[in-house]
N, C-alpha and C positions, 0 to 999 in steps of 0.2 A: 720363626721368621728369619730368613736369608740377612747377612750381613748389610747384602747391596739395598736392600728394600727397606730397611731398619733405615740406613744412611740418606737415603732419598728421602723419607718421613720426616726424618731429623730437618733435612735442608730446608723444606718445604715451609716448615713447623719458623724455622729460623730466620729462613729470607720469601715472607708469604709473597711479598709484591714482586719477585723475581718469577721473570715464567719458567726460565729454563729449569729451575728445581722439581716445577709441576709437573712440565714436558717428559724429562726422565722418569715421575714417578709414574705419569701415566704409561709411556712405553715400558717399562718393568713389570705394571700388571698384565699390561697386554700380551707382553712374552712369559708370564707367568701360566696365562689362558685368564686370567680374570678378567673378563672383558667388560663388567657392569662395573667393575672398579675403574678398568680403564675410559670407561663411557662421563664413568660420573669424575673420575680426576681432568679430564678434556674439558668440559663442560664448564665445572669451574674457570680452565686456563680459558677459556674461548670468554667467558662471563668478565673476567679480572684484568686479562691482557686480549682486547679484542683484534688486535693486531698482529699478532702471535701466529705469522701464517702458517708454519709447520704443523699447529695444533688441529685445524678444517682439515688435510688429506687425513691422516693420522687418525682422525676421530671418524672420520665416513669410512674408512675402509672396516676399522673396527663396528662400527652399527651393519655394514654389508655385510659382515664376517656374522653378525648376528641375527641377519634375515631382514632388518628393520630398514626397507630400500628409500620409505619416503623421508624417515627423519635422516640418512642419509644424503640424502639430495636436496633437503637443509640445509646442511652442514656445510655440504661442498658449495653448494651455489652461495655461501653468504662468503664463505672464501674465497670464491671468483672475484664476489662484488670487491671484498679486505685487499686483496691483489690488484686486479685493476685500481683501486684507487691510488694504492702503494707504489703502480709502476713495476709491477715484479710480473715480467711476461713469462718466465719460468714458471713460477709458482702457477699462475694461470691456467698455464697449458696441462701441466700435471693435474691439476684439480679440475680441468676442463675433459681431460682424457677418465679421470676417472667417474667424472658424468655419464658419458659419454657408455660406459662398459655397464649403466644400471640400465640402461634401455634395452 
C-alpha cells in the first residue's frame, strides 16, 4: 500500500466527521483506478457530510466512468438540488453541465 493512501486511511480513521480527509481518500482510489473504492468512499462523504459539494461531481463522473449513467444522474441532480440550496451558482452550473453530457 502507497504511503499517500496509508496517510489518507489514517486521517479518515482519525478525523471520521471531517470530509476533506474522505474527499482525498476517495480521489486517491479514483486515481488509483479503484473506482468501486472510489464510489463506495463518496458515498459515505455524500451520506456523512451531505453538504460536501465537491463530493456529487466527483462521484457522478466516476459512476459515468463506470457505465452506471442513472445512479449517476442521482448523484448529480441531488448536488444541484445541495448547490442551489447552498447559493453556490458555480458548483451548479458544473454539475448542471455534467448533466447535461449524460443525455
Amino acid at each position: 500500500m502507497s504511503t499517500r493512501l496509508q496517510a489518507l486511511l489514517d486521517a479518515v480513521e482519525s478525523l471520521p466527521h471531517d470530509p476533506f480527509p474522505r474527499y482525498g481518500l476517495a480521489l486517491e482510489y479514483k486515481g488509483l483506478g479503484r473506482r468501486e473504492e472510489a464510489v463506495e468512499t463518496f458515498r459515505k462523504l455524500m451520506d456523512g457530510s451531505p453538504d460536501y459539494l465537491p463530493a456529487y461531481l466527483q462521484a457522478g463522473m466516476v459512476l459515468m466512468d463506470l457505465g452506471r449513467a442513472d445512479q449517476a444522474r442521482e448523484v448529480l441532480e441531488r448536488g444541484v438540488d445541495v448547490a442551489g440550496r447552498k447559493g453556490d451558482g458555480h458548483a451548479r452550473s458544473e454539475l448542471m453541465a455534467a448533466l447535461a453530457s449524460l443525455s
